[in-house]
Each structure stands twice: as C-alpha cells, then as structure tokens.
N, C-alpha and C positions, 0 to 999 in steps of 0.2 A: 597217539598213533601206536597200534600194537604190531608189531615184530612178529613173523614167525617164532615161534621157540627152535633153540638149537639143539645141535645134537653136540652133549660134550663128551669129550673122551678123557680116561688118564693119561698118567706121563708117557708110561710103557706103550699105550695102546697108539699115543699120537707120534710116537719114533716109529714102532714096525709100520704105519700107515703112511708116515714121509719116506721111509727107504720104499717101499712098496711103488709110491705114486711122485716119483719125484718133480717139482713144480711148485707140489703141495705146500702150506706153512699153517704150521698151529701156533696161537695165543693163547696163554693163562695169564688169571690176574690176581694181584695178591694186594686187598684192598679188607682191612682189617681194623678194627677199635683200636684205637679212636680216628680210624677214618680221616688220614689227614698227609699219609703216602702211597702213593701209586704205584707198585713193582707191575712190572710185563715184562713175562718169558714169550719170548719167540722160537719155533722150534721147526731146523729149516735144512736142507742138505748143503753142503757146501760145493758140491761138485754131484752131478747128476750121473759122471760116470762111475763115482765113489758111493753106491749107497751105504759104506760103513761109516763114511764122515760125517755125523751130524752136528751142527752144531745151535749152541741153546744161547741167545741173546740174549741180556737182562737190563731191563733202561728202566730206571725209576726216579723217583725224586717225590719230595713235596708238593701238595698241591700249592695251588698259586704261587709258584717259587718256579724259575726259567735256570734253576741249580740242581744239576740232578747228578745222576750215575749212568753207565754202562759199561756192560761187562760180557765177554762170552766166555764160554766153557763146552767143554765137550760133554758126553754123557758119562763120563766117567765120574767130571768134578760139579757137576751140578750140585749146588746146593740141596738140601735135603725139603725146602722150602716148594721148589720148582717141582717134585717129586709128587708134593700132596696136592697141587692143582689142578682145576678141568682146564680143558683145552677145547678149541674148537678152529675148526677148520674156518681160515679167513676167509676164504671166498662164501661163506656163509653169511657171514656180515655183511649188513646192505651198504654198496657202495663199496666194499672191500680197502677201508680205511687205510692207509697208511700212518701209520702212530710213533713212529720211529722216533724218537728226539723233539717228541709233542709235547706242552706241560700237560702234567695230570688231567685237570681239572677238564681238558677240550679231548682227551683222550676217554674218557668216562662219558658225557656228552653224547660223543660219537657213536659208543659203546652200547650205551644205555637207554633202551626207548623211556619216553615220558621224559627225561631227563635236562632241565633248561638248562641255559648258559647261567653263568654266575649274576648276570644283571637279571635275572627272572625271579632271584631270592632277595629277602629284607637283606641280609649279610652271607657271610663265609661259612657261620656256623648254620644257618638254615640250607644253605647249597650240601654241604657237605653231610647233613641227616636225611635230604633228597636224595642224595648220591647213593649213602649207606642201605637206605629202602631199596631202593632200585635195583642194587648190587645184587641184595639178600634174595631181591625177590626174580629176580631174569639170570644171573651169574652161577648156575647149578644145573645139574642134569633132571630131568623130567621127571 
C-alpha cells in the first residue's frame, strides 16, 4: 500500500505553525543504527489561549520492550536531538494515530507504509532491517 508522501517540516518551522494553528500537533522520530529505539517528539500547545506555551513530548523506549521513557520540555530545554528532526503534521497520517505510550515496534507499523507487524519477519532482526528501510526511505522531506 503506498501512502501519500508527506510534507515534513523543521523543529522551528513546526513551533511557529502550532502557535499559528492551534489544535495542531507535530511528530519527529528518532529511529537510528542500529535500529533498536524508538524516540517520538510530539510538539503541541499546552493551552490554545497561550500560544507562547509549547510544549515538546518525548516517549521512547526499546523496540519490543513495554519499558520505555517520557518526558516533556518546553522549547527552551529540548534536547538538541528533537531540534534536528522532521516533523510532520499528525493529521496527515492516515488514521491520525495515537502513539502515546505504544511499544516502538506497533508505533513504526502504524507509521510506516509497507511496514509488517513483527509476525510477518523470520525474527526481530529481519523486522527491525524492514523497519530501518522503511524509515530511510518514507521518514524525510521530498
């Protein structure tokens, strides 16, 4: 199944577009060698009559592991990490996912056309070079 392509944006560009349009939320994903954690910034207002409060979600963990992290930050303390990601407006995603406190592996899935569940690969390590493909090749601006 192929997906529209999206439209991604930087960090800067996806903050003035949420004060701008509040309602809005952007996703980055930080899905890197050896492909084996899943980080998601989420990037959201906190109050729509504040658009100088934004604030930046970060929920990640290990693939196949139900043990993860989250964290928020404002734009001040965001990591430097969250900074060099694309974003892309969630309502552009089909079905406009919810990923909040999802393991990796079903948050990627979601994410990623062509992308099987983990029972579709011989093992974890064949999912997770699926994954990296997938990533490399749909997770970038046009």
């Amino acid at each position: 199944m192929t997906r529209p392509s999206l439209n991604f944006v930087h960090f800067d560009d996806a903050l003035a577009i949420v004060r701008s349009a509040p309602g809005l939320e952007f996703i980055g994903l930080s899905f890197a060698a050896p492909f084996d954690y899943l980080g998601v910034y989420t990037i959201r207002l906190v109050d729509d009559e504040d658009p100088q409060y934004v604030s930046i979600m970060f929920d990640g963990g290990p693939l196949f592991s139900s043990c993860g992290e989250e964290e928020f930050f404002d734009e001040n303390e965001v990591p430097e990490e969250a900074k060099k990601l694309f974003y892309v407006d969630t309502a552009q995603l089909e079905g406009a996912p919810d990923i909040s406190g999802t393991m990796g592996e079903y948050v990627l899935q979601d994410l990623l056309p062509g992308l099987g569940g983990e029972d579709a690969y011989s093992d974890r390590a064949e999912f997770k070079r699926a994954a990296a493909a997938a990533f490399s090749a749909y997770w970038h601006p046009a």
